[in-house]
C-alpha positions, 0 to 999 in steps of 0.5 A: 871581643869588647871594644875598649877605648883608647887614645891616639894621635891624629893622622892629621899631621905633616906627611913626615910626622909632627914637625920635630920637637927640638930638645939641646942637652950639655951641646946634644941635640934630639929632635924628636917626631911622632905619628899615627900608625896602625901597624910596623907597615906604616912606620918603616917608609917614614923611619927610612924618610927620616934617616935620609933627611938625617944621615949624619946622625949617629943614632935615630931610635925609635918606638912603636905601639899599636892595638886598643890595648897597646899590647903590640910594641917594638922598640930599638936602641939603634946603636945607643947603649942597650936600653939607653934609648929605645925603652925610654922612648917606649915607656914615655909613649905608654906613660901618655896612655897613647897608643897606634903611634910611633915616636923616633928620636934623632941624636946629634951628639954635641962632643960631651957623653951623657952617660946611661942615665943623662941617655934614658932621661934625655930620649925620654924627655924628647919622646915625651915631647914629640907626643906632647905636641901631636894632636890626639883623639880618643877613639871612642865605641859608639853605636850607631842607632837609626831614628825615624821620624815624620817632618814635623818632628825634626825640629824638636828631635835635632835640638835635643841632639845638639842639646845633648851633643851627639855625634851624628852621622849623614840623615836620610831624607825621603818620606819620612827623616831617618837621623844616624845617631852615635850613641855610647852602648850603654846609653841607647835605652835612655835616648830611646827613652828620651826620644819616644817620650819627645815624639810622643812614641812616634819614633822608630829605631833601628841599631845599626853597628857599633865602631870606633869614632874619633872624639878631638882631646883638648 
């Protein structure tokens, strides 16, 4: 299967999730959180964490979406008119293009109905801005191609690396410099091209796996 890129949010985030955004609206109060998640596993503990810290809330829906093509998603209303909150936190999720993330949203009611519309436009706006605030990545198909080469090569080779800013992974020094560079599938021809015309064709290479690396979005 091809890999495809996709975007997350980071797992560097506070143990409960990002710090809930707050978002008032005619005296309701959502504070909406967010995190990484691979699988429904992961986010059960963290919804349970997040009904005790809230147990006076009267309803805390939530979302979930996982895989590279964000075609595994789960959501729930929990107790809220039916697809008033669970589906709006969803689709703000999708609409952000984010996926391997799940966002709950904690309701305290302020004593004035919103109706269904003032509902989906409300949990959509704080979903929208737990995954505003997170930090996300974009998990990107590298391969991962092998360069050897002599000493007196690896000075020029490391500037046309940091030239061309490539991720690296740890080199191997013994007899001879072996460098683990994290090159898009497409492009390994042309920087072993680029390489042996700089090396004057005295580099080796070896293409090792292709995975997922975590390129920071601004």
């Amino acid at each position: 299967m091809t890999m495809e890129p996709y975007t997350t949010i980071t797992g560097e985030i506070p143990e409960g999730g990002v710090s809930p955004v707050s978002y008032e609206i005619q005296r309701s109060r959502f504070l909406a959180y967010a995190i990484h998640a691979e699988d429904e596993e992961e986010v059960r503990p963290w919804l349970q964490t997040i009904k005790k810290t809230h147990y006076e809330a009267r309803h805390i829906p939530y979302a979930m979406v996982f895989g590279e093509r964000a075609d595994r998603q789960r959501s729930s209303d929990d107790g809220e008119p039916g697809g008033t909150a669970g589906s709006p936190i969803l689709e703000a999720v999708k609409a952000r293009g984010v996926t391997n993330a799940a966002v709950a949203v904690v309701r305290y009611f302020g004593g004035i109905k919103l109706g269904a519309g003032g509902l989906i436009r409300a949990y959509a706006h704080a979903a929208g801005l737990g995954i505003d605030a997170a930090a996300k990545v974009r998990m990107t198909p590298l391969h991962t191609m092998y360069v050897q080469i002599d000493y007196d090569l690896l000075a020029a080779v490391e500037r046309c690396v940091r030239d061309a800013a490539l991720q690296t992974e740890e080199a191997d020094y013994v007899d001879k410099v072996t460098l683990a560079l994290l090159i898009p599938t497409g492009d390994i021809e042309l920087y072993q091209r680029a390489l042996t015309d700089l090396t004057a064709g005295r580099a080796r290479y070896r293409l090792g796996e292709q995975k997922y690396v975590a390129v920071p979005l601004a």
